[in-house]
VEXDRENTOR-314156 format. One record per residue (C-alpha): residue number from 1; residue in one letter; x, y, z. Coordinates in steps of 0.05 Angstrom, whole numbers. Layout:
BEGIN
+------+--------+--------+--------+--------+
! rogu ! torvex !     px !     py !     pz !
+------+--------+--------+--------+--------+
!  NUM !      a !      X !      Y !      Z !
...
+------+--------+--------+--------+--------+
This chain:
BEGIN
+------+--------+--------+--------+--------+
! rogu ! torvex !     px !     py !     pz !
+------+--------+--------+--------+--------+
!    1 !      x !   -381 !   -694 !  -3726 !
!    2 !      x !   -334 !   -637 !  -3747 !
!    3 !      x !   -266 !   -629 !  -3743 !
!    4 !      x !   -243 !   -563 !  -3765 !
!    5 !      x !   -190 !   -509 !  -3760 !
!    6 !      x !   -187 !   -458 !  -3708 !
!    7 !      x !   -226 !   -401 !  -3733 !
!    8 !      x !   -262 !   -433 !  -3791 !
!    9 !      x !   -335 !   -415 !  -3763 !
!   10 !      x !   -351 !   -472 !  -3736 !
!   11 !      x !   -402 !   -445 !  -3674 !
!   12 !      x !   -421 !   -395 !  -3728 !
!   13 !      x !   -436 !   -459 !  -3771 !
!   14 !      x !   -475 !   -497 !  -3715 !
!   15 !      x !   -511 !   -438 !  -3682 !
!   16 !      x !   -545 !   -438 !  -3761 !
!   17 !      x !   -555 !   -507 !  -3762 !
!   18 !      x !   -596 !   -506 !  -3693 !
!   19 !      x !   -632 !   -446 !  -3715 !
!   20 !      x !   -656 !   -483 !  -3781 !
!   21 !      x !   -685 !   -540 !  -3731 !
!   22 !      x !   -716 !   -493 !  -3679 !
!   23 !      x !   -766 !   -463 !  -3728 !
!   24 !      x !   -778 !   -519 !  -3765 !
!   25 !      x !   -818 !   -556 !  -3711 !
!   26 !      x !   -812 !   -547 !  -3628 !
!   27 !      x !   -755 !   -566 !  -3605 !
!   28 !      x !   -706 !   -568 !  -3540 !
!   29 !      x !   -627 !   -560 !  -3554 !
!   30 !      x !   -578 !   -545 !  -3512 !
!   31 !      x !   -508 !   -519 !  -3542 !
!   32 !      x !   -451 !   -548 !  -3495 !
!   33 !      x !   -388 !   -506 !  -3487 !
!   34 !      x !   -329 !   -541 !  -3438 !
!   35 !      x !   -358 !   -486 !  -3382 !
!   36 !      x !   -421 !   -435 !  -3374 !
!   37 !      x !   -370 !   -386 !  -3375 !
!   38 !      x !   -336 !   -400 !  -3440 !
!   39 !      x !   -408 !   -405 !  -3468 !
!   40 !      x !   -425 !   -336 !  -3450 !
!   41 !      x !   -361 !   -311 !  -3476 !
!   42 !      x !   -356 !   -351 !  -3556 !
!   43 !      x !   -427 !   -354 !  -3570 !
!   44 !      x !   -475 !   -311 !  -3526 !
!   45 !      x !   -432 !   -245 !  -3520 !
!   46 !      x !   -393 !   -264 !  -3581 !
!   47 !      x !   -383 !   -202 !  -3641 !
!   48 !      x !   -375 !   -227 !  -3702 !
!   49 !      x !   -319 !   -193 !  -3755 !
!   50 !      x !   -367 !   -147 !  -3770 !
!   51 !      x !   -376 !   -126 !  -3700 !
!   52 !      x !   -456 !   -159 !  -3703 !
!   53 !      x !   -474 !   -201 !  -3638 !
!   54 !      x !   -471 !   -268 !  -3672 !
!   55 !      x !   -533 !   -281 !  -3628 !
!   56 !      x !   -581 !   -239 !  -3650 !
!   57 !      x !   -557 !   -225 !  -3725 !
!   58 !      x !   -569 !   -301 !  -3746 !
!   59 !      x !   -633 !   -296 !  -3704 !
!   60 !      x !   -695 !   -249 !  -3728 !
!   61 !      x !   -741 !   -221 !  -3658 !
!   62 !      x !   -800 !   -238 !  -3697 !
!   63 !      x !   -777 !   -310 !  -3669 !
!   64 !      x !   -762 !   -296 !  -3605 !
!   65 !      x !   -806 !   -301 !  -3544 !
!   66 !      x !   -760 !   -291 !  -3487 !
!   67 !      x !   -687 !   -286 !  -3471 !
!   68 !      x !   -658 !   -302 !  -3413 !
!   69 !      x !   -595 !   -271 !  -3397 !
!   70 !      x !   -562 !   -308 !  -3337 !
!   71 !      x !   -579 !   -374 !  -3356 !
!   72 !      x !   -571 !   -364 !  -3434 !
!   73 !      x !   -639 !   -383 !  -3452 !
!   74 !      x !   -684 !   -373 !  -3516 !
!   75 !      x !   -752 !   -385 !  -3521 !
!   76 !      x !   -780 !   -382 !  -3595 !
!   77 !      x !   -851 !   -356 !  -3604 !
!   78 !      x !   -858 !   -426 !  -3634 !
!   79 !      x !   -842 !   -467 !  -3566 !
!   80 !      x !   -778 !   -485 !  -3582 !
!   81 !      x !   -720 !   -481 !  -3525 !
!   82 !      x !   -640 !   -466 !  -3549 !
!   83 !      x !   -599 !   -456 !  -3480 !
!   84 !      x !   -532 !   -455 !  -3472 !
!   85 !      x !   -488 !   -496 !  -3415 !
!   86 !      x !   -427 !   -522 !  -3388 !
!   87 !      x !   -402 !   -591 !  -3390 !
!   88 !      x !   -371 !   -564 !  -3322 !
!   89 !      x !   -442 !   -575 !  -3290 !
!   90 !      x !   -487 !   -618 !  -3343 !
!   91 !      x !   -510 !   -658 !  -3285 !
!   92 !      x !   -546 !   -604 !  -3248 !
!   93 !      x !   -572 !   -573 !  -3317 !
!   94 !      x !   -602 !   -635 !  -3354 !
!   95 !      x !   -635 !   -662 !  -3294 !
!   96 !      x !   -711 !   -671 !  -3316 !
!   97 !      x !   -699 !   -640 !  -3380 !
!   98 !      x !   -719 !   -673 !  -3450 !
!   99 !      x !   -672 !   -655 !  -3500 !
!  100 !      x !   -676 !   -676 !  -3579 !
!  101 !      x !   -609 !   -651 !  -3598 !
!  102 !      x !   -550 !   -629 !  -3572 !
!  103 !      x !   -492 !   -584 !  -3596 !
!  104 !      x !   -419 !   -606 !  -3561 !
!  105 !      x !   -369 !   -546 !  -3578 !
!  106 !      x !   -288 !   -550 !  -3560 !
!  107 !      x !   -307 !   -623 !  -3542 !
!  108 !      x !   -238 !   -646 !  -3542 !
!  109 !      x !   -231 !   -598 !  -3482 !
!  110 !      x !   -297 !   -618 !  -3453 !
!  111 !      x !   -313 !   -660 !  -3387 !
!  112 !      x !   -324 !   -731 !  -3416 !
!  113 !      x !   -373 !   -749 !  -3363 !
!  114 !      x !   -426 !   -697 !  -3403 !
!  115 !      x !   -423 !   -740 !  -3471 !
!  116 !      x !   -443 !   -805 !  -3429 !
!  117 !      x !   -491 !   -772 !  -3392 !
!  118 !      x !   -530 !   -738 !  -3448 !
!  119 !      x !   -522 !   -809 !  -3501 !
!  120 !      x !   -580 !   -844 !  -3468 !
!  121 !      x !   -620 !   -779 !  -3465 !
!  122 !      x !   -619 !   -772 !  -3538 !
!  123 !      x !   -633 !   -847 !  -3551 !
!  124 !      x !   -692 !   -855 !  -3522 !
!  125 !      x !   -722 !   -783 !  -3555 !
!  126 !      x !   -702 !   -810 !  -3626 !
!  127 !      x !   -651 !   -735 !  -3626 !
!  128 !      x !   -588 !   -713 !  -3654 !
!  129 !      x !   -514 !   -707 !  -3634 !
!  130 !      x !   -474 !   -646 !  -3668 !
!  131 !      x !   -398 !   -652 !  -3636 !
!  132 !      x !   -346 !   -589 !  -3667 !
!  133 !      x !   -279 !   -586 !  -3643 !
!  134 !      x !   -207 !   -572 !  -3654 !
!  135 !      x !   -167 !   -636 !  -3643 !
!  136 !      x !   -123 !   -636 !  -3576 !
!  137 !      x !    -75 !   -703 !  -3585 !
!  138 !      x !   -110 !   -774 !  -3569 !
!  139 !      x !   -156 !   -760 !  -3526 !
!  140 !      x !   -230 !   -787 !  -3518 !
!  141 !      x !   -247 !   -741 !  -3579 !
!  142 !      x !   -199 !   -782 !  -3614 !
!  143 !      x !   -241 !   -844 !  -3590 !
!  144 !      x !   -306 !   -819 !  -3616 !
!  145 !      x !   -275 !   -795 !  -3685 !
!  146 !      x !   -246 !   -869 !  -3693 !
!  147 !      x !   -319 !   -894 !  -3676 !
!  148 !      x !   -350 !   -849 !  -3723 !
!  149 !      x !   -308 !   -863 !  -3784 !
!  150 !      x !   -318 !   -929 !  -3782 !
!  151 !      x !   -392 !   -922 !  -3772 !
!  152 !      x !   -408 !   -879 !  -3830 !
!  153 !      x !   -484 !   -904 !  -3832 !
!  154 !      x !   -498 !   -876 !  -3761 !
!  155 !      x !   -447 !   -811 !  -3765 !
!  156 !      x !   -430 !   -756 !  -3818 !
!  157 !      x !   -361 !   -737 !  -3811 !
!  158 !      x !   -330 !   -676 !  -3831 !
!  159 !      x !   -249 !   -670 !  -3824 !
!  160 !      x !   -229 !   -603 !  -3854 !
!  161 !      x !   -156 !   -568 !  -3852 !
!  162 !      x !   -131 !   -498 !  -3872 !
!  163 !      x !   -120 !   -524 !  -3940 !
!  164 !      x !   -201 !   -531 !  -3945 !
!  165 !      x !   -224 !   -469 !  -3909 !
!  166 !      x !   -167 !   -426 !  -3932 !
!  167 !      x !   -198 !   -371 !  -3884 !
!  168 !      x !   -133 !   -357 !  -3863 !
!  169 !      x !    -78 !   -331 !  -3910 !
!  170 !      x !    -19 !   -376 !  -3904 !
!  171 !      x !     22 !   -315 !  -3899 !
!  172 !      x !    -15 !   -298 !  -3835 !
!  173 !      x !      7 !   -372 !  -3813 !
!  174 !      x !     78 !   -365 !  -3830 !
!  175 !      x !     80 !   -301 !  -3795 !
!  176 !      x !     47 !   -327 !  -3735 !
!  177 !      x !    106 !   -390 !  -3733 !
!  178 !      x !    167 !   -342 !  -3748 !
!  179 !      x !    140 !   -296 !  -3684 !
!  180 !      x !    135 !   -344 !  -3643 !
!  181 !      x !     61 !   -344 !  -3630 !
!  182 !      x !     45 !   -407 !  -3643 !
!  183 !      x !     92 !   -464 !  -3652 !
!  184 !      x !     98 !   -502 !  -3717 !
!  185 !      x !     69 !   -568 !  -3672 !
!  186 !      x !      9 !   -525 !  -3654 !
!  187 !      x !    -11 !   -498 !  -3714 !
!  188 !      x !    -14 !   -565 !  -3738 !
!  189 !      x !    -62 !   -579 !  -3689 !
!  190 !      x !   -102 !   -514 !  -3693 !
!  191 !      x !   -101 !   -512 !  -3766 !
!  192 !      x !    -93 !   -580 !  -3789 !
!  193 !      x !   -124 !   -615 !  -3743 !
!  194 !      x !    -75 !   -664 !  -3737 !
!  195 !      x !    -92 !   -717 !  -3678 !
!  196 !      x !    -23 !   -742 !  -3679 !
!  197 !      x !     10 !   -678 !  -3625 !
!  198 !      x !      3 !   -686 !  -3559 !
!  199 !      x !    -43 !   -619 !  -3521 !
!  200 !      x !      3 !   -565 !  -3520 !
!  201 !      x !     16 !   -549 !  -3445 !
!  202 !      x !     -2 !   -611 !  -3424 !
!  203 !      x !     36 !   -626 !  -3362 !
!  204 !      x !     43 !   -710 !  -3377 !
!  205 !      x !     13 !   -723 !  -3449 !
!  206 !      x !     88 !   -726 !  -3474 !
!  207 !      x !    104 !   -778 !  -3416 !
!  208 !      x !     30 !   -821 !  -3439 !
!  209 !      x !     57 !   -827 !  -3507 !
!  210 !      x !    125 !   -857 !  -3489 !
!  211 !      x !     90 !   -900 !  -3442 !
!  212 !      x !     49 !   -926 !  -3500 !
!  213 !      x !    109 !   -935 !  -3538 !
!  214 !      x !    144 !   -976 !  -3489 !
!  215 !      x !     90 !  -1018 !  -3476 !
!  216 !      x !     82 !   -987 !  -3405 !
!  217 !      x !      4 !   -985 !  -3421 !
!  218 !      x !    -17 !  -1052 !  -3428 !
!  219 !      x !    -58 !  -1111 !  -3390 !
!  220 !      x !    -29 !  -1090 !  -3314 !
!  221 !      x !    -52 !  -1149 !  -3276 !
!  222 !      x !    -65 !  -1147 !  -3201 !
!  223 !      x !     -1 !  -1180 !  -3161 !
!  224 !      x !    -45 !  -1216 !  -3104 !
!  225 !      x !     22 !  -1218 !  -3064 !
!  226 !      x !     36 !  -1152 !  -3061 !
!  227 !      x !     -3 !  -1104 !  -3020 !
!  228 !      x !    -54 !  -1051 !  -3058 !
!  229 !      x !    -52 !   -974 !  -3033 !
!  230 !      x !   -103 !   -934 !  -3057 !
!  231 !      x !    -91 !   -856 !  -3070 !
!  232 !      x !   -156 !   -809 !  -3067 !
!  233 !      x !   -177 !   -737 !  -3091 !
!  234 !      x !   -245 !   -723 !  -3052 !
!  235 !      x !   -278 !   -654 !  -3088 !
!  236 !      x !   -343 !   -629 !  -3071 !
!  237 !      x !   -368 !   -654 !  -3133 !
!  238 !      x !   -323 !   -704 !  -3161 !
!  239 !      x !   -273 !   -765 !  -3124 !
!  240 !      x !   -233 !   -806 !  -3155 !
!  241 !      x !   -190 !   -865 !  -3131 !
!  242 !      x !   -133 !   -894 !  -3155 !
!  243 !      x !   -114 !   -965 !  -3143 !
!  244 !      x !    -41 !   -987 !  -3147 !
!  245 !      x !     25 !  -1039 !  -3120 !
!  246 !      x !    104 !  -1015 !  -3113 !
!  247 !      x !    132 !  -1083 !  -3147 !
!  248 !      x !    209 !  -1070 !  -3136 !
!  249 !      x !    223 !   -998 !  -3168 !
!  250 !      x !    168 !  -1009 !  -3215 !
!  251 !      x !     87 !   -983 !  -3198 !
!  252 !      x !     30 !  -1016 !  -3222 !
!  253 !      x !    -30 !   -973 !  -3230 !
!  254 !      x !    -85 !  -1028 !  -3236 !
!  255 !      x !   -144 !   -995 !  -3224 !
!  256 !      x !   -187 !   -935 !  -3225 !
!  257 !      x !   -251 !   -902 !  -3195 !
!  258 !      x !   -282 !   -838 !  -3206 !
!  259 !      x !   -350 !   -804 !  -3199 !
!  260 !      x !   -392 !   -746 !  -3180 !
!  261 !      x !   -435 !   -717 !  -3130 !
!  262 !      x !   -434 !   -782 !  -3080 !
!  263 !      x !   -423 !   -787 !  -3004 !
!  264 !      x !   -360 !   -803 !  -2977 !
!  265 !      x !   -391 !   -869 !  -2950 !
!  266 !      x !   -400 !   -891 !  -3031 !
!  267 !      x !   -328 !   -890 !  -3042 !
!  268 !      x !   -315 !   -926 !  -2979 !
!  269 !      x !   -361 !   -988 !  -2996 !
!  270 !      x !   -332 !   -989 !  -3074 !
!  271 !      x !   -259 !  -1000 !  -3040 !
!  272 !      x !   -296 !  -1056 !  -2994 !
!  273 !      x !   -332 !  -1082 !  -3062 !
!  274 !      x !   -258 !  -1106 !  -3090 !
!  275 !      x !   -224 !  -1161 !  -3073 !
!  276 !      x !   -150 !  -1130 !  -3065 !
!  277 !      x !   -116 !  -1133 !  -3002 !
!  278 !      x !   -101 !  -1069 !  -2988 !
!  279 !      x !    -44 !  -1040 !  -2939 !
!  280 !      x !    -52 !   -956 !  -2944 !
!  281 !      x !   -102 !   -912 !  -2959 !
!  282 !      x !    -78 !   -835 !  -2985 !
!  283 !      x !   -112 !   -771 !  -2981 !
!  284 !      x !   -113 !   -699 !  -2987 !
!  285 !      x !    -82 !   -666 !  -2928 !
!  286 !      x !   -150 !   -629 !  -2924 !
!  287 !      x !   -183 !   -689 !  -2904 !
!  288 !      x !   -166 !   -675 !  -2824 !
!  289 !      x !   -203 !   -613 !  -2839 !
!  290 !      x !   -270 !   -608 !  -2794 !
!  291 !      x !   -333 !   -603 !  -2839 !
!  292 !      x !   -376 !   -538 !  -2806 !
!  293 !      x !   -434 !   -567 !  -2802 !
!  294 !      x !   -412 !   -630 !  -2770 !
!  295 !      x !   -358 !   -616 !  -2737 !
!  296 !      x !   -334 !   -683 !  -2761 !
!  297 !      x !   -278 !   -687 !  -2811 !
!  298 !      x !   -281 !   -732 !  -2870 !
!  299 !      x !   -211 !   -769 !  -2830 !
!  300 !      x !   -257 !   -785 !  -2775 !
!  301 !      x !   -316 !   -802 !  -2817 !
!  302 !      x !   -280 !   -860 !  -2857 !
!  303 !      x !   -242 !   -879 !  -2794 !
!  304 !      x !   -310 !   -897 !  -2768 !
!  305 !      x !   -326 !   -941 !  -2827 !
!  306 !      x !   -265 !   -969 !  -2818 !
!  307 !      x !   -216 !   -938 !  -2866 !
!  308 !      x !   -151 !   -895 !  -2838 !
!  309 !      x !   -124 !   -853 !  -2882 !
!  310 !      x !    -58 !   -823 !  -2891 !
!  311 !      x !    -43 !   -762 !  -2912 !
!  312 !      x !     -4 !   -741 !  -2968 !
!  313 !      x !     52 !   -696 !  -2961 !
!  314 !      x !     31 !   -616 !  -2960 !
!  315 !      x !     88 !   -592 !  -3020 !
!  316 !      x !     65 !   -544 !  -3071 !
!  317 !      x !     26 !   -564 !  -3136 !
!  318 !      x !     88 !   -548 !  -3183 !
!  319 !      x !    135 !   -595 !  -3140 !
!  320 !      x !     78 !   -643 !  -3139 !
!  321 !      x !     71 !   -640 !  -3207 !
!  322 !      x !    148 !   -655 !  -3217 !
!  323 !      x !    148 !   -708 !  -3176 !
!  324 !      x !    105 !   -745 !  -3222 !
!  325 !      x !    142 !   -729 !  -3279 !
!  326 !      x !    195 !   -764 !  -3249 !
!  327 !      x !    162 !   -829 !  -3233 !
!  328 !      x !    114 !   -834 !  -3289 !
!  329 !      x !    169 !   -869 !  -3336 !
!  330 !      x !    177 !   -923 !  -3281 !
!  331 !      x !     99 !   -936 !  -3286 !
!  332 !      x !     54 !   -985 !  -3320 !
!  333 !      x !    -14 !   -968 !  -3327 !
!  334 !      x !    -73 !  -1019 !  -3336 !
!  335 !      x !   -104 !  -1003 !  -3410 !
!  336 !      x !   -166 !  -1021 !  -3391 !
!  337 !      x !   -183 !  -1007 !  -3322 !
!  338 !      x !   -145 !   -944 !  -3323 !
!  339 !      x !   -162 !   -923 !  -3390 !
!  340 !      x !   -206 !   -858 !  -3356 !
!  341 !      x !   -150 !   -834 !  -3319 !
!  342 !      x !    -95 !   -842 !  -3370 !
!  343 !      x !   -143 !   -784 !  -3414 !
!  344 !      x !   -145 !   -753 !  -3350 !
!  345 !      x !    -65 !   -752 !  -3351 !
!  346 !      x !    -65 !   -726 !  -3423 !
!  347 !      x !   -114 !   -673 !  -3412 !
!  348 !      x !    -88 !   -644 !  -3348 !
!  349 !      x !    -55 !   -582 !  -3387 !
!  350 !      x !    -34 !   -508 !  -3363 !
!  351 !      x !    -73 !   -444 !  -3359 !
!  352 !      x !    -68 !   -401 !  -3419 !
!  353 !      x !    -64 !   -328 !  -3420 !
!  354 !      x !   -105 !   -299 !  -3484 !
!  355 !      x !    -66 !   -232 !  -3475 !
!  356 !      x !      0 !   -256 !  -3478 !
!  357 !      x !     -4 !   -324 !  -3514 !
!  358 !      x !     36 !   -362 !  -3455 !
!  359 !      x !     15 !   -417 !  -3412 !
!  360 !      x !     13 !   -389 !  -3340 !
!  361 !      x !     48 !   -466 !  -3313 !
!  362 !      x !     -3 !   -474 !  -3260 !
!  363 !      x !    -54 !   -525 !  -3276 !
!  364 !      x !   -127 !   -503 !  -3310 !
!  365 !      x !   -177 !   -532 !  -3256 !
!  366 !      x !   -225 !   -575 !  -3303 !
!  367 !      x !   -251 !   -644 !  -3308 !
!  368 !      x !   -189 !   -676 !  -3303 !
!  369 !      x !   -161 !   -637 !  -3244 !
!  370 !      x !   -183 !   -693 !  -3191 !
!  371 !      x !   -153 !   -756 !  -3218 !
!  372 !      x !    -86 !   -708 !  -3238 !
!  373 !      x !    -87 !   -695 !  -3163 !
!  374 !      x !   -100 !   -767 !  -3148 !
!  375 !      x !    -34 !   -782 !  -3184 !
!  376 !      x !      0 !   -730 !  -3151 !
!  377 !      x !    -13 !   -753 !  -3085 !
!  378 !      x !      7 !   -822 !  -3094 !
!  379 !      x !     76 !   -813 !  -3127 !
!  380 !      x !     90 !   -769 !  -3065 !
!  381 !      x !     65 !   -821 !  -3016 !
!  382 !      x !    115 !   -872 !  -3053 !
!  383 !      x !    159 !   -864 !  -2990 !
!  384 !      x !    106 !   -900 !  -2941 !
!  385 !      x !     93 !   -956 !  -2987 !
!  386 !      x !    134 !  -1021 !  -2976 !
!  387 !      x !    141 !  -1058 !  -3039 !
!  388 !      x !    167 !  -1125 !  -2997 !
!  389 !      x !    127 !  -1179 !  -2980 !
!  390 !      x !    111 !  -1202 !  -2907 !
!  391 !      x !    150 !  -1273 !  -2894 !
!  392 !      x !     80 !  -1310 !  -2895 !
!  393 !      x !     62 !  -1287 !  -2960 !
!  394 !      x !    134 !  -1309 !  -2976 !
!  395 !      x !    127 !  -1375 !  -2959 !
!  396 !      x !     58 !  -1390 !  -2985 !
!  397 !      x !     80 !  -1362 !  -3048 !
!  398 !      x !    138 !  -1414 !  -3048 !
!  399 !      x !     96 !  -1476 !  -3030 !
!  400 !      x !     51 !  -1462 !  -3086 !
!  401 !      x !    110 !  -1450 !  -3131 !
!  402 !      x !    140 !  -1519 !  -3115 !
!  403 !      x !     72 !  -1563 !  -3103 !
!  404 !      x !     15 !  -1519 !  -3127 !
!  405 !      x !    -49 !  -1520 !  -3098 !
!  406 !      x !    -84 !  -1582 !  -3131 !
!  407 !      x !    -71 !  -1625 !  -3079 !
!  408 !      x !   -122 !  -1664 !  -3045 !
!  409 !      x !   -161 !  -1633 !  -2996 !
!  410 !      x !   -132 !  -1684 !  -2939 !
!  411 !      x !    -55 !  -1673 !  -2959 !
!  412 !      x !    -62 !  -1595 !  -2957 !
!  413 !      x !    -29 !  -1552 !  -2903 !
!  414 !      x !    -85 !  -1514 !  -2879 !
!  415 !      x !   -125 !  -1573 !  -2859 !
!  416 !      x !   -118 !  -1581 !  -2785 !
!  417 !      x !   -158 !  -1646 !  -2781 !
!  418 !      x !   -102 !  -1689 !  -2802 !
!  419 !      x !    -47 !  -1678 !  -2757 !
+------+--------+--------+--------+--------+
C-alpha cells in the first residue's frame, strides 16, 4: 500500500511495477481508477513531462500483441492481459474474469463496494493487491491503512510526504498557499498526506467529525416503542435504505441497507426480514413515475407487496442538502450498523473544476451519491414522522416499568383464560 503526495508518480510507479509482472510470466491485471473515464484520462491518454504517452514509452511493441482502445486493453505477445476499469462498474467488468493482481489508484475516492468484491477473487488465485492513493480524511482508506500497519507480515506499507519525494519545490508550495490555490488544510492532505483533514468539499465530513466528538456515533440501539421509518434511494444500479426513530427532537439512525443491481422486490423482503415496527416508508418523488415497459410504477409495484410509500418533498438538491446540515447535529448514528453510510456521509463531496480550481457546489454523482440522497430525503420527511407514542404502547410500557414481565404465565394480562 502507498500513500504518497499528489504528483509524486505514483501511477507512473505502478504502471512499472505491473509491467515487470506481465513479462515475467502470463498474467491478468486490471488497473482500477475511481471511473473508466478517469482511467482513460491519468493513465491511458496520459503525457508524461516530457510530452511521451506514459503508455507506450514504459512499454516496448515488441511486447505487445493487441491494443484495445475503447475498453483499454493490452494483450502481451506473451499471454498476459493489463486492462484498465472503473470502480464505477467493477461488477459488470470482473464477472467471469480471473485476475492475479490488481492495481487500486485514487482509492480513497474509489467505490468501496469494488475492494470487497475483488478480495475473494484474489484469494482464491493466490494474487496481489497494489492500493496508491492520496489520503481524503477518515474514510475506508483510512480503515485499510490502519489494517495494514498493524499487519506488516501480510502488507508492505509505504507512507511518503513532500519532505521524501521533494518533487515539488517548496517554493512552488508556498506560492500555491499565498494564491489561494490550494488551502494550507489541503496541501496538507495532497502533499502530506495527512489523514487527520476532513475531504475538502465535502458537503458533511466536518458535521461526521463533531458527531464523533460528541459521542453522537456510538451503539444507537433500536427504541422498540417508538415507531421505525425507513428512507430509500432506488438507482438503476444501486438502493440503499436507511432505517431510523424521531425520539423527542433527537433522530436515531439505527440501521442501514445498501446494494446493487437487485429488483425492487429484494429490498422489499430485507425491510420484511427485520423485526422493527415500522410506521412510514420514504421515497424518491420519482417513484410514481410509470416504468415504460410496464407501465407499472415502482409506487404501485411495492404497494402490491404491501409497502406504501411516501414521497419525499420535490425541493432542490442544494436546499436538500442544507436541510441536512441542519439536522445532522441533532443525530446519533449507530457505529456499527451505520458504519457504510457514515463513509458515505464523509465522501459525498462537490464537483471540482480543473480549470478554475473551485468546487462547482453541486454534488459529484459517485458511489456515495445514493445513501447521501437517502439522508436527504429523510431529514426532509422529518415533518410526517410522529415521534409520540400511541396510548397502548404507553401503557404497556408502564406496566412493564412497574411489574416487569417475569410474572407467571397465569397472573399476566394478556392471558384471557383466567378472568
Amino acid at each position: 500500500m502507498c500513500v504518497w503526495p499528489r504528483r509524486s508518480g505514483k501511477d507512473i510507479c505502478s504502471y512499472n511495477l505491473c509491467i515487470r509482472e506481465l513479462v515475467k510470466k502470463p498474467h491478468t491485471i486490471f488497473y482500477v481508477f475511481p471511473t473508466f473515464s478517469s482511467g482513460r484520462r491519468i493513465l491511458w491518454d496520459a503525457l508524461d513531462n516530457d510530452g511521451k504517452r506514459i503508455l507506450d514509452y514504459y512499454l516496448p511493441d515488441e511486447l505487445v500483441e493487441s491494443k484495445n482502445e475503447q475498453l483499454m486493453r493490452i494483450r502481451l505477445v506473451n499471454g498476459s492481459v493489463f486492462q484498465i476499469i472503473g470502480s464505477d462498474s467493477y461488477d459488470n467488468t470482473l464477472i467471469g474474469t480471473n485476475p492475479t493482481g490488481i492495481v487500486f489508484s485514487e482509492f480513497a475516492i474509489s467505490n468501496p463496494m469494488a475492494y470487497s468484491f475483488i478480495r475473494p477473487i484474489l484469494s482464491a488465485n493466490q494474487g496481489w493487491l497494489l492500493i496508491v492513493s492520496t489520503p481524503r480524511g477518515r474514510n475506508f482508506m483510512h480503515d485499510i491503512f490502519q489494517i495494514a500497519i498493524n499487519s506488516p507480515k501480510d502488507w508492505f506499507v509505504s507512507k511518503l510526504t513532500l519532505d521524501d519525494t521533494c518533487h515539488i519545490p517548496l517554493e512552488e508550495v508556498q506560492r500555491e498557499r499565498e494564491s489561494g490555490e490550494m488551502s494550507e488544510d489541503l496541501q496538507a492532505q495532497e502533499y502530506y498526506t495527512s489523514f487527520s483533514l476532513g475531504i475538502e468539499g465535502s458537503f458533511y465530513c466536518k458535521i461526521i467529525d463533531r458527531m464523533r466528538l460528541e459521542g453522537h456515533i456510538a451503539d444507537v440501539p433500536w427504541e422498540p416503542y417508538h415507531p421505525v421509518f425507513t428512507s430509500w434511494d432506488i438507482g438503476l444500479d444501486t438502493t440503499s435504505i436507511i432505517f431510523f426513530q424521531v425520539i423527542g427532537r433527537s433522530i436515531h439512525f439505527i440501521d442501514y441497507y445498501e446494494s446493487a443491481n437487485k429488483p425492487l422486490d429484494h429490498y422489499i423482503n430485507v425491510i420484511k426480514s427485520k423485526e422493527y415496527k415500522f410506521s412510514k416508508h420514504f421515497g424518491p418523488h420519482d417513484m410514481a413515475n410509470r416504468e415504460f415497459t410496464s407501465g407499472v410504477s415502482r409506487l404501485d409495484f411495492a404497494r402490491g407487496m404491501g409497502v406504501t410509500f411516501d414521497l419525499a418533498p420535490n425541493i432542490s438538491i442544494v436546499d436538500g442538502i442544507e436541510c441536512v446540515r441542519a439536522n445532522l447535529p441533532r443525530t446519533w448514528m449507530d457505529a456499527t450498523k451505520c458504519e457504510q453510510l457514515i463513509k458515505v456521509l464523509e465522501n459525498y463531496r462537490q464537483e471540482y473544476d480543473e480549470k478554475r480550481k473551485i468546487y462547482k457546489g453541486k454534488p459529484e454523482h459517485n458511489w456515495a451519491s445514493h445513501g447521501a440522497d437517502a439522508t436527504r430525503y429523510a431529514f426532509l420527511s422529518l415533518a410526517k414522522c410522529s415521534p409520540s407514542l400511541s396510548p397502548e404502547d404507553l401503557e404497556k410500557r408502564y406496566q412493564e416499568a412497574m411489574y416487569g414481565d417475569q410474572l407467571p404465565e397465569m397472573f399476566r394480562d394478556t392471558n384471557k383464560r383466567y378472568y
